[in-house]
Structure formats: structure tokens, C-alpha cells
C-alpha positions in Angstrom: 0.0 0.0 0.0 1.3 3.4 -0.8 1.8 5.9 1.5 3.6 8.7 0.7 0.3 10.2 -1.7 0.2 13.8 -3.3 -3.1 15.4 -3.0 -3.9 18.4 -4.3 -7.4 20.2 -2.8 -8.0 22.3 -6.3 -10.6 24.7 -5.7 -12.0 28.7 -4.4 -12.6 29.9 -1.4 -14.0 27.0 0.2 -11.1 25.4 -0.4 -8.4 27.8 -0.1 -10.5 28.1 3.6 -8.8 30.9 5.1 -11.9 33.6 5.7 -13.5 32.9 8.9 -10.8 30.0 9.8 -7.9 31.5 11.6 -6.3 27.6 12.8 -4.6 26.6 9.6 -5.1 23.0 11.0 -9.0 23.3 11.1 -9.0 24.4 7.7 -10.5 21.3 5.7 -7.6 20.4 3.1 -5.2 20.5 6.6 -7.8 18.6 8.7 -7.7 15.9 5.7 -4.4 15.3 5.6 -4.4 15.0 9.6 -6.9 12.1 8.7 -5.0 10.5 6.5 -1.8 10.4 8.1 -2.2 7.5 11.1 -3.0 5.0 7.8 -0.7 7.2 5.2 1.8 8.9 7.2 4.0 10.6 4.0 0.8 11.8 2.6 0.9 15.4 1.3 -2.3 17.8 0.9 -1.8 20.9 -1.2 -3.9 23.3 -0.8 -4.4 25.0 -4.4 -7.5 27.2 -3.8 -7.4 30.4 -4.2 -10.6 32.6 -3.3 -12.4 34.6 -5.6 -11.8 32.1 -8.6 -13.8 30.9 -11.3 -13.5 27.9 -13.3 -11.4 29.7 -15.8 -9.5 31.3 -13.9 -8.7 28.3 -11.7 -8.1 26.4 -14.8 -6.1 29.2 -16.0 -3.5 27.7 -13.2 -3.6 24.3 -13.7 -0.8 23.5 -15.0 1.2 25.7 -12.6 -1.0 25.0 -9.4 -2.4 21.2 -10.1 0.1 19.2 -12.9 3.1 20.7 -11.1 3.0 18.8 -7.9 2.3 15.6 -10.2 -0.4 14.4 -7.8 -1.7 11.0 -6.9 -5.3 12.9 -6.6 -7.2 15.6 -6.9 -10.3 17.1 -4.9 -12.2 19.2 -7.0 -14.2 21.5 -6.1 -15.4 24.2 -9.0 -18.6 26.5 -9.6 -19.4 29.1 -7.4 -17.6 32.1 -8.7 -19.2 31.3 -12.1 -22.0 34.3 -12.2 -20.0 37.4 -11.1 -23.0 39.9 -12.5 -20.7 42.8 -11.5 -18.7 41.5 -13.5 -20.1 40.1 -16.6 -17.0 39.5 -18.8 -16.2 37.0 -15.7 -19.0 34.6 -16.1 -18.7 31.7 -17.1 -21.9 30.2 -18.9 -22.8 26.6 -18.1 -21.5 25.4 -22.0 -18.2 26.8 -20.8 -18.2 24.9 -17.3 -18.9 21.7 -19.5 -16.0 22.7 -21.7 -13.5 23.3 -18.9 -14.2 19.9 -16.8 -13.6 18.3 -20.0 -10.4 20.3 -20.3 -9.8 19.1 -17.0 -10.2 15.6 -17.3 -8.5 15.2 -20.8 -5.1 16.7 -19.4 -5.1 14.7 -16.2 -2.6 12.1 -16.2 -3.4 8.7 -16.4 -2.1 8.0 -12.7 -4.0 11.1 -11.1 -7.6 10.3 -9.7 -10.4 12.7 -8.8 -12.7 12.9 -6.4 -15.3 15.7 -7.1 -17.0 17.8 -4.6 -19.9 19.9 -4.7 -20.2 23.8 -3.9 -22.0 24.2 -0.6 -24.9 25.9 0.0 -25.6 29.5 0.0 -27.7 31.6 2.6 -29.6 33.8 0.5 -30.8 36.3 2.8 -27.3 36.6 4.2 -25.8 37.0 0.7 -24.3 40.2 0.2 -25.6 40.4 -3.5 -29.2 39.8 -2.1 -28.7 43.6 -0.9 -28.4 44.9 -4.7 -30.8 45.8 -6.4 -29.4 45.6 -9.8 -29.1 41.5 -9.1 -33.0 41.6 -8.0 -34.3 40.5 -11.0 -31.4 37.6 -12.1 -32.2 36.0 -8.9 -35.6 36.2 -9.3 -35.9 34.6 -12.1 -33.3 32.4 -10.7 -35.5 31.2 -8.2 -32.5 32.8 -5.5 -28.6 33.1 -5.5 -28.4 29.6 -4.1 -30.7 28.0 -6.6 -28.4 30.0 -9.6 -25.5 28.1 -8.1 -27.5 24.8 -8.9 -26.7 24.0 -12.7 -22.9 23.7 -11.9 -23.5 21.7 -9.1 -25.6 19.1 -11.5 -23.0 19.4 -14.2 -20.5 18.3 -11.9 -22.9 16.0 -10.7 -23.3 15.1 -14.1 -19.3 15.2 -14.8 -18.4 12.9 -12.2 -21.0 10.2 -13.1 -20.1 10.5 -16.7 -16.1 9.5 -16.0 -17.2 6.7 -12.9 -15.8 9.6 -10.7 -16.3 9.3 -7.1 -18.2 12.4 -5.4 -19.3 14.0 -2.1 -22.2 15.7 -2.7 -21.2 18.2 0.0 -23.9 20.6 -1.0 -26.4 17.7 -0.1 -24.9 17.1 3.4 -24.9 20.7 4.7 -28.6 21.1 3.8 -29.3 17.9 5.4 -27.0 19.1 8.7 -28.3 22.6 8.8 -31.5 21.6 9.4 -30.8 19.2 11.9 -28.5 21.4 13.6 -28.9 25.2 12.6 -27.4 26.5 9.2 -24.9 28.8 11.4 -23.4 25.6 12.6 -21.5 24.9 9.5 -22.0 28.3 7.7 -20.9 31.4 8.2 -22.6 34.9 8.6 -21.6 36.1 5.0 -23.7 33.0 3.8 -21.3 31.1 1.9 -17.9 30.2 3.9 -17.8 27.5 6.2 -17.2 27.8 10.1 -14.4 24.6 11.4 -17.4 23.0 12.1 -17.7 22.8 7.7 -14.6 22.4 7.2 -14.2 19.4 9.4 -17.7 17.8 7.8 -15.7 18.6 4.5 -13.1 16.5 5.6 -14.3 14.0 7.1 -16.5 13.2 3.9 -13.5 13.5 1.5 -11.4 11.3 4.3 -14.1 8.6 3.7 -14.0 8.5 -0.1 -10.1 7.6 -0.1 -10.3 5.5 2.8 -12.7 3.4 1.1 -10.7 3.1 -2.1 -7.1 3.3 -1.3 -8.3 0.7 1.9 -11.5 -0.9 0.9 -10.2 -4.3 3.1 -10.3 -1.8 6.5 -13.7 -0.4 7.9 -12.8 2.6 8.7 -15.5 4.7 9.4 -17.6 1.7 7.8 -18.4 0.5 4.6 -19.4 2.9 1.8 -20.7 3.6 -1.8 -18.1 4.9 -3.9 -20.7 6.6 -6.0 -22.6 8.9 -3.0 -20.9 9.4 0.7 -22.9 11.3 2.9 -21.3 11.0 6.9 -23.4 11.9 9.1 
């Protein structure tokens, strides 16, 4: 069994995880590694998010930030810097998000595996472009700013299911947990970043996914679908 793995946590702010998250160690791409390393004790995870980014522009850097560390996988985690309306030569339409996972997965090596994740949710009324006015109607239409976030979440839905990709459908956990426990427990009060409390369910449901393949003979936080992992 290896152990001395190269991840690289490929992403935005969520990933990149420093607003609101002042421990590097609770920050989820640290936290993972941390899980890993009892079972994988050489195990590197690169944190290559950087807040603010697009799918372009993150992809823009692949080469630099992803191909460079020549890793053994990649968590991915695209799509919720796509509709910048204050910006609209920054958005990137969903035929373009299509194009760029494609770009993605065509220049991945052979030996580098993904595991996909999904953008969380977002807290409308705590959004601060729920407050302008000029964004009303967009996100009317919409159906809200979370619900615009929604078609990139189901092409990367669609993405990972279309390459027999193994995904956390993170977006579907924090719903499920916020209710259960409050909103504010994994969320914080711009809406969108996630408290340590995210980050560590982040983790944890990453941690699951490559315990179960890289150790699928050890039951290690018990057995799993490859397909649709969901800790509670």
C-alpha cells in the first residue's frame, strides 16, 4: 500500500478556507491530511485554492498549481464564482463549465484520480448580493442566489458520473445538517464560507471516499458507496 500520496485540494474559497478559519489545521484540506496520516503517514495535501476564482481562472492555473505537484489525486471543487454579474465578462456560462471539466479531465494524467465535490450551499438572505438591487431580478428569475449556483452543481454531478468519478455531494450534506442542527453551525454569517465545524464535515466526507478506495479491506468509518458518501 502506498503511502507517501500527493493530494492536491484544487478549488476557491472554500477550499483555499482561510476567511473565517484563523487555525490553519481546522482548515478542511489540513484537517484531511491529519486524517489520513495515522493509515498514510507521508501523505501530502496541497492546498491549491485560491478565493475569488472561477472555473477559468482556476483552470487558467492548472498547469502551474495542479500538474506541477504531479499528484496522486485531486479534490475538485469548482462553480461558485461562475456568475460574477458585477462582473459580466467574468462569467462563465454553463456550455463553458462543461468545456473546462472536459479540459480538466482530458489533461489529467493517467495516474492522477479525482474525487469531485460539490459547492455548498448558500444563505440567500445573508448574501451580500441579495442587498443589490441591480441583481433583484437575475435572482428572481433564478428562483434565489443559491438555486443559480445549482446548474454547476448538477453538471459536476453530471461530470463525475459521466467518468465513474467518485463524489461527495457536500452541497447535499450541509442542507441535510443545517436543518438538523442550525445553518450557522457549518456556515458562516456572509452566507457562503464554512465555520471549522464545515470544514471538518468537509473532511471528514473526502477522508471517507479515499479511505474506502485506497483501503477498501479496512472499515474505517464503515463501509461505503463509492458513488454517494454522505457522513453523518
Amino acid at each position: 500500500m502506498k503511502t507517501n500520496l500527493t493530494i492536491v485540494a484544487f478549488g476557491d474559497s472554500i477550499t483555499e478556507a482561510t476567511i473565517g478559519v484563523p487555525d490553519e489545521m481546522k482548515r478542511w484540506p489540513n484537517a484531511l491530511q491529519s486524517k489520513l496520516e495515522p493509515d498514510f503517514p507521508e501523505t501530502r495535501v496541497i492546498n491549491s485554492g485560491v478565493g475569488g476564482n472561477s472555473a477559468r481562472e482556476a483552470m487558467a492555473r492548472f498547469q502551474s498549481d495542479v500538474l506541477a505537484h504531479d499528484p496522486d489525486w485531486v479534490v475538485l471543487e469548482f462553480g461558485g464564482n461562475n456568475e460574477d454579474l458585477s462582473n459580466p465578462a467574468r462569467i462563465v456560462s454553463l456550455e463553458e463549465f462543461r468545456a473546462l471539466l472536459i479540459e480538466y479531465q482530458t489533461n489529467l494524467p493517467a495516474k492522477t484520480k479525482t474525487v469531485v465535490v460539490t459547492f455548498p450551499p448558500v444563505l440567500d438572505d445573508l448574501h451580500a448580493y441579495e442587498k443589490i438591487s441591480a441583481f433583484e431580478a437575475h435572482y428572481q428569475n433564478a428562483g434565489g442566489i443559491d438555486k443559480s449556483v445549482e446548474p454547476y452543481r448538477e453538471m459536476t454531478r453530471a461530470f463525475a458520473k459521466e467518468n465513474g468519478l467518485p463524489i461527495y455531494d457536500f452541497h447535499q450534506e450541509l442542507v441535510a445538517l443545517g436543518m438538523a442542527n442550525g445553518r450557522m453551525t457549518y456556515t458562516l454569517d456572509d452566507g457562503i464560507h464554512l465555520t471549522e465545524e464545515g470544514n471538518e464535515i468537509l473532511a471528514n466526507g473526502v477522508f471517507q471516499i479515499l479511505k474506502d478506495i485506497l483501503s477498501p479491506s479496512e472499515e474505517i468509518g464503515g463501509a461505503r458507496n463509492r458513488d454517494e458518501h454522505n457522513p453523518r
